[in-house]
N, C-alpha and C positions, 0 to 999 in steps of 0.2 A: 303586490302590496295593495292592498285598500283599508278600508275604515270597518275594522272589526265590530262596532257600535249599529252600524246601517243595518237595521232590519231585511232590510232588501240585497244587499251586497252577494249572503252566499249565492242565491239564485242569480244574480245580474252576473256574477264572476264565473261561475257553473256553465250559464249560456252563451256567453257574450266572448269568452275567452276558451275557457277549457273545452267547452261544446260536449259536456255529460251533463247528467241528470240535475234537477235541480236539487234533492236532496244531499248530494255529497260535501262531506265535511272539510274544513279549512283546518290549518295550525296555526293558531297565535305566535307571534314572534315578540318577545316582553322583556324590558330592559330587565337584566338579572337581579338586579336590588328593589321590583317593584314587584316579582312574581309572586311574591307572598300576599299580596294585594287584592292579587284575582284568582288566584289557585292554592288548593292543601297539597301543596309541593315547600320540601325543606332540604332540596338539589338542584345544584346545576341542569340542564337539559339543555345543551348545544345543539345536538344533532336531531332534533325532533322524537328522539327515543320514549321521552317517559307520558306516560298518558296519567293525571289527575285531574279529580272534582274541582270544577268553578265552585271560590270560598260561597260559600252557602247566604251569606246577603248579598251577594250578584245576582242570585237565581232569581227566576221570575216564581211568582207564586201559580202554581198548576194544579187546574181544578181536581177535584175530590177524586173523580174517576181517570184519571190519566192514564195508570197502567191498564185501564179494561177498551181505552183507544185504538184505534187501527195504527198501526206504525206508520202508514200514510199520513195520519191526521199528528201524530206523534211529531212528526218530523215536520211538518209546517209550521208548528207553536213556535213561540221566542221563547229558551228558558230561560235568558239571563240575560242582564245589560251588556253582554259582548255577544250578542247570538251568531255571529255570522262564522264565529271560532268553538261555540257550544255545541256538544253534539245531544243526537237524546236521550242520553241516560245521564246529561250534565257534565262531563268531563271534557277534556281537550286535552291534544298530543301539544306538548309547548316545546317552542324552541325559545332558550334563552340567550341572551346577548350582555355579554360581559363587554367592556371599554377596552380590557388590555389585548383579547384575541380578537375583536369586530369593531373599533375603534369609526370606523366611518358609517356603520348598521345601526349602532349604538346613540352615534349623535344624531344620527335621523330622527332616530325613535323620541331621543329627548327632548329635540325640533318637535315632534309630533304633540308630547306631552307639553311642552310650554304651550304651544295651542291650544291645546285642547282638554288637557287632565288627565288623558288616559295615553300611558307609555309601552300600548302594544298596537298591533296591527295585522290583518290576515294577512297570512305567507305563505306563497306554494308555490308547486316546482315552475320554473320557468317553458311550459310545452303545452303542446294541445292531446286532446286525450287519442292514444295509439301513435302520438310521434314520438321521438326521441329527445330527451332535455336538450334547449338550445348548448351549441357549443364554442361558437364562434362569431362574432358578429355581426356576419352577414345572417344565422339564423336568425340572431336577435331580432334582427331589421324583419326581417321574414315573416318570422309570430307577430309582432306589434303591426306589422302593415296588414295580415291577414285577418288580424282578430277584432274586438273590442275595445283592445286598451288603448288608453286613451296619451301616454306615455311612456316614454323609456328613458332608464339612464344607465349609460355606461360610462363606469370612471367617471369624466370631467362635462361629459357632454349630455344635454338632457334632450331630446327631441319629442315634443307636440305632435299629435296627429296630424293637429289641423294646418298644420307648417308644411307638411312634408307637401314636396314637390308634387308626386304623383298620389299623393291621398285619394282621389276620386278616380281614377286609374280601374274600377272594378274586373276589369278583364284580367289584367296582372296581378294586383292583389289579392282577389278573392277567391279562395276556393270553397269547396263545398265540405262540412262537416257535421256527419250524422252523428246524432246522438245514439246510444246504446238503448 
């Protein structure tokens, strides 16, 4: 989870955790009753399935020649005030969050919005790019001590990087991960 708003986020989450490319795209995760807000979506999307256009006053305004750009240069622009979940032709895959099947996803999210205004957040699978989705705890522990992220929660327990016992540990913790 990070802050879909940060300009900087898809890249720092890309490098820092996933260890792919900086241009690869994120999913917003958006309380169900606010998706009409930031997408022309008029369904559910639980499962990350359906892909629609960021509502059209989200978008950034892009200069005159954009389609005759390099997809490279395409893909570094901001096209919307959630860039880090916009991909470049402006849409995003959304996963939505109903209260009665995600009840503790949900109040996060609402948590998020009483802070801040915006009741979504980037979402992606829990794993590094070529391993397997964590599955148990101890991988949990494993990715978060390997990576960039900065915490973890599981169920009731939140753990800090900068807590953890063996944090600066580099021999155990780190391994090496090439980008593609």
């Amino acid at each position: 989870m990070a802050d879909a708003r940060n300009p900087d986020i898809q890249r720092v989450v890309n490098q820092a955790v996933k260890f792919r490319e900086n241009f690869r795209p994120f999913a917003p995760a958006v309380l169900q009753e606010d998706a009409s807000a930031y997408f022309e979506l008029d369904a559910a999307s639980p499962y990350m399935l359906l892909v629609a256009p960021v509502q059209q006053e989200r978008r950034a305004v892009l200069p005159n020649d954009y389609a005759d750009l390099s997809l490279w240069d395409r893909l570094g622009m901001v096209k919307s005030d959630i860039p880090a979940v916009t991909h470049a032709d402006g849409s995003a895959r959304i996963q939505t969050v109903e209260r009665h099947t995600q009840p503790r996803f949900h109040a996060l999210l609402e948590a998020f919005k009483r802070r801040t205004g915006c009741s979504l957040l980037l979402n992606t699978s829990f794993n590094v790019r070529g391993e397997p989705i964590v599955c148990t705890p101890d991988d949990a522990y494993r990715c978060f001590m390997e990576t960039g992220i900065d915490c973890l929660v599981m169920e009731n327990f939140v753990y800090d990087k900068t807590e953890q016992p063996d944090r600066d540990n580099r021999e155990r913790w780190k391994r090496t991960f090439k980008s593609d």
